[in-house]
N, C-alpha and C positions, 0 to 999 in steps of 0.2 A: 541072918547076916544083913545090914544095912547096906542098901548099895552107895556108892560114894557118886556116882557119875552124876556130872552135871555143877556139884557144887567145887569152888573154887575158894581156896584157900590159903593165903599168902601166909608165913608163922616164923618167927623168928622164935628162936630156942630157948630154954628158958635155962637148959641147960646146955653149955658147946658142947659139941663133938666134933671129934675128925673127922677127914675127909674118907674113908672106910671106917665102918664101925668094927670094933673086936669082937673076934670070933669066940662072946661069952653074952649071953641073955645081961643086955642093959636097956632100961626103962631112961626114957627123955620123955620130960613133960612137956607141951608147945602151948604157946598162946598166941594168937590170930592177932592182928592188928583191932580187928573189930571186935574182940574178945572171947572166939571159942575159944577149947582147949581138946584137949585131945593127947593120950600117950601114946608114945611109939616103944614098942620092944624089939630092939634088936634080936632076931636069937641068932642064937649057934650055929642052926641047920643053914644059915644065909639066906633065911626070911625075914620078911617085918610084921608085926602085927600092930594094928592100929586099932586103938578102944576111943571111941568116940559117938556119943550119944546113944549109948548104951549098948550097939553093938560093939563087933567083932570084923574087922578087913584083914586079911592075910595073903601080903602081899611076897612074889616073889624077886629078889634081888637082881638087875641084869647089869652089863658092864653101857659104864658112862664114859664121855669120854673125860670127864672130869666130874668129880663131884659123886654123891653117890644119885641111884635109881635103883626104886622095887616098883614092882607093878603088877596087875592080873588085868580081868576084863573087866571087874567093878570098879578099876582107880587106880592111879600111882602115884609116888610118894618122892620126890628129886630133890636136895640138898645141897648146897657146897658155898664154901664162905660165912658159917655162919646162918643162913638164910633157907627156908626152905618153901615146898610145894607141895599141896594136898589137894588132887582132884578127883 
């Protein structure tokens, strides 16, 4: 597993979603202003997994007070309006 910590990454969606994602495995593609990418899978269980340079981040989902948030100790993933966070 790639640890994520440290790198910051601003990504607007390539695909919208709402403001909770549906409790059913959906795949969002991002692209970074500065041109990474990187998928997000929502799953079912109310995790995220995140595939980006070739690993694997599995993150778990916590309550925001707007917006969504997943996170572990290697990185978390924050969202809302369109707009998101990958650090």
């Amino acid at each position: 597993m790639k640890r994520a910590t440290g790198k910051i990454f601003s990504a607007l969606a390539v695909l919208a979603f709402g403001i909770a994602p549906a409790r059913a495995d959906k795949a969002v593609n991002f692209r970074c202003d500065h041109g990474k990418e990187f998928t997000a899978i929502f799953e079912d269980s109310g995790t995220l997994l995140i595939m980006i340079d070739g690993g694997a981040l599995r993150l778990e989902e916590l309550r925001a007070a707007s917006g969504i948030w997943f996170s572990s100790h290697y990185g978390e993933f924050r969202g809302k309006n369109g707009s998101s966070l990958l650090r």
